[in-house]
C-alpha positions as CSV (number, residue, x, y, z in Angstrom):
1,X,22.1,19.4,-64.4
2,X,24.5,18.6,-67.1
3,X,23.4,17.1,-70.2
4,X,24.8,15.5,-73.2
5,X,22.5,15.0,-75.9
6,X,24.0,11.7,-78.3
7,X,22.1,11.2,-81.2
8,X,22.4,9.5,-85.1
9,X,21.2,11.0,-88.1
10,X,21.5,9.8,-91.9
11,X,18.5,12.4,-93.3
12,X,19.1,15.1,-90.9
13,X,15.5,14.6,-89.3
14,X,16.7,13.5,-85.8
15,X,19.8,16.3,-86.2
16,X,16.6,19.0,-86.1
17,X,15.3,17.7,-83.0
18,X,18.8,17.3,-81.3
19,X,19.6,20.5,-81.9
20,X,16.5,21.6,-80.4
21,X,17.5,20.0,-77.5
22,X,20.5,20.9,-77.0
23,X,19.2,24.7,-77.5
24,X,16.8,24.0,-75.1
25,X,19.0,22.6,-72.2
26,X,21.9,23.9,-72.7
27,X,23.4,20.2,-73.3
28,X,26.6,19.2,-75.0
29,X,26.0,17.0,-77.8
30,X,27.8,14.3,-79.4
31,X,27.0,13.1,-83.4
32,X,27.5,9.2,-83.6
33,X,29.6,8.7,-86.4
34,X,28.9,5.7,-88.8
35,X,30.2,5.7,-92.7
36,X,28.0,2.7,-93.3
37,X,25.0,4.2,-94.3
38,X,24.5,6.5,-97.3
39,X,21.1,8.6,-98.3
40,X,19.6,6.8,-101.4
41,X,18.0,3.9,-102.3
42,X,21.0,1.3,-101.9
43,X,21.8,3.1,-98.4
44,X,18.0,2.7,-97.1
45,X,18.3,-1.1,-98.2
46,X,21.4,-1.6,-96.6
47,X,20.2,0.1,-93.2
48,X,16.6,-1.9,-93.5
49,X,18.6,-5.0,-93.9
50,X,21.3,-4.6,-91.0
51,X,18.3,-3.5,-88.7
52,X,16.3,-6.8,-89.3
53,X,19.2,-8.6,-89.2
54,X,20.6,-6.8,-85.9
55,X,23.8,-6.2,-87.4
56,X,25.2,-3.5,-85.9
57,X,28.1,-1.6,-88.0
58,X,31.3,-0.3,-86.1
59,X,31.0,3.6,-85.1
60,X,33.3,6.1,-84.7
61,X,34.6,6.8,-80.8
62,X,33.0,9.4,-78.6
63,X,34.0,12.4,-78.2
64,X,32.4,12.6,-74.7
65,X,32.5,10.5,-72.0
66,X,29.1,9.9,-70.7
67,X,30.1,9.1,-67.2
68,X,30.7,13.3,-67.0
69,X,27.1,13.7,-67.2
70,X,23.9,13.9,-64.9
71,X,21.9,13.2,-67.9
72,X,22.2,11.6,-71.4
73,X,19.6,12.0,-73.8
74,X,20.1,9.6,-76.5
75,X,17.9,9.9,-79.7
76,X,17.5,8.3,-83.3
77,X,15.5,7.2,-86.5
78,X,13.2,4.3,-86.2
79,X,14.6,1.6,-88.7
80,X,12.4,-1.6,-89.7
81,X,10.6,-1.4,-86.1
82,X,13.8,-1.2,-84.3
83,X,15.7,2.1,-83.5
84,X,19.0,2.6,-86.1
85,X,21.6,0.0,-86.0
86,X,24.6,3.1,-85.0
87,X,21.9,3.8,-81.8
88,X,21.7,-0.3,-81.0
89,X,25.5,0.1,-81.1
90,X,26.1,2.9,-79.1
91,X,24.1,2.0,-76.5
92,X,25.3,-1.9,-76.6
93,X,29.4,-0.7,-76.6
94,X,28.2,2.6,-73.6
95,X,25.5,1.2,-71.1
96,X,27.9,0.3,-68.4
97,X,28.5,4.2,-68.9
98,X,25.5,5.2,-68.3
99,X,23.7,6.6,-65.3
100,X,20.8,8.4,-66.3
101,X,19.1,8.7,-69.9
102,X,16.6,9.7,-71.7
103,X,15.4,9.0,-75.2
104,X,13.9,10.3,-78.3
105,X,12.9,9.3,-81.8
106,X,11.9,10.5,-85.0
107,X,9.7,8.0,-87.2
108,X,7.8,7.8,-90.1
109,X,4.8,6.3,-88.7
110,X,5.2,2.9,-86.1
111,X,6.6,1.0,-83.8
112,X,7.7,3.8,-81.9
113,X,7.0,2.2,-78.1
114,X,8.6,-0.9,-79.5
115,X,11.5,0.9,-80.2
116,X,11.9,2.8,-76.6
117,X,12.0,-0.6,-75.0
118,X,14.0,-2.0,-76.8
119,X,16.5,0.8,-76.3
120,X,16.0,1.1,-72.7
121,X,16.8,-3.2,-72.7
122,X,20.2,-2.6,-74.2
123,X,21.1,0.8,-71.8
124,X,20.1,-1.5,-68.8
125,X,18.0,1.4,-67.5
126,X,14.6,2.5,-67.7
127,X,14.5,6.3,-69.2
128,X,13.3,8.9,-67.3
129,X,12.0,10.8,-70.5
130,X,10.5,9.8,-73.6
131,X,10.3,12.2,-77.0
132,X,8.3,10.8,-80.1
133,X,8.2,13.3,-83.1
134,X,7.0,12.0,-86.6
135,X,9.2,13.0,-89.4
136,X,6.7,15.0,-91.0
137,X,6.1,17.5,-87.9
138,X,9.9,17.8,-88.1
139,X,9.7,18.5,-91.4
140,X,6.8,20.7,-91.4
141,X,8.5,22.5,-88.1
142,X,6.3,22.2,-85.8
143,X,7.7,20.2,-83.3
144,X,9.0,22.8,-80.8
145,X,6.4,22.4,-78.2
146,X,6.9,18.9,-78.0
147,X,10.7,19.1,-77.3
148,X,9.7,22.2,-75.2
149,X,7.7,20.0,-73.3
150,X,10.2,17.4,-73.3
151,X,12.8,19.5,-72.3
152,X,10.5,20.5,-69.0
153,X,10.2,17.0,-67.9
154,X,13.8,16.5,-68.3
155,X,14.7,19.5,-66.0
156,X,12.3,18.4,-63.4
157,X,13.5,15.2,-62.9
């Protein structure tokens, strides 16, 4: 199976767990690139206001064509109950791309099914996979078995 593992960080918390992946599967991956949003207070405002809003901001191109892969795992924060605007935005600009995904999120604490639906309604496709991590297991490390796990599904499928 070849994988590509797409994913948007601003605190680094989702890069963990996409790396993870990526070590697991043996998946390309592909950083969605977005200048909009900034680590601070005025950058969390600004990404809590676009994500109630649905504004999504322009991102950068890919790099990889997702229409080269069996799978694409596609993965992101958890903004104001709705996954981050650069994820809405990918997955608005790719889903006719698409043949296969998967998702996963980090969060700090809800709305996490919310959020997988709503991303499988813009891809057009129901995942085959879903990965949940809380930011603090990420941050504590201990979230390998769960992408392990993750990871297992993915293969078998």
């Amino acid at each position: 199976m070849k994988a590509l593992v797409v994913y948007y960080s601003l605190s680094g918390t989702t890069r963990a767990v996409a790396t993870a992946l990526v070590e697991e599967l043996g998946a390309d991956i592909e950083e969605i690139r977005c200048g909009r949003y900034t680590v601070g207070f005025w950058g969390f405002i600004r990404a809590v206001y676009d994500s109630w809003r649905g504004r999504l901001p322009p991102i950068g191109p890919p790099t990889h064509a997702p229409l080269h892969y069996d799978l694409v795992l596609v993965g992101g924060p958890v903004w104001a109950f709705h996954p981050a605007t650069p994820i809405r935005a990918y997955l608005q600009r790719e889903a006719s791309r698409l043949a296969n995904v998967a998702f996963f999120l980090t969060h700090g604490g809800s709305a996490a099914q919310q959020t997988l639906g709503e991303m499988e309604r813009l891809a057009g496709l129901t995942a085959t996979a879903t990965l949940v991590v809380r930011e603090a297991d990420v941050k504590k490390g201990e979230f390998g078995a769960a992408v392990s796990a993750f990871a297992s599904t993915v293969r078998a499928r």
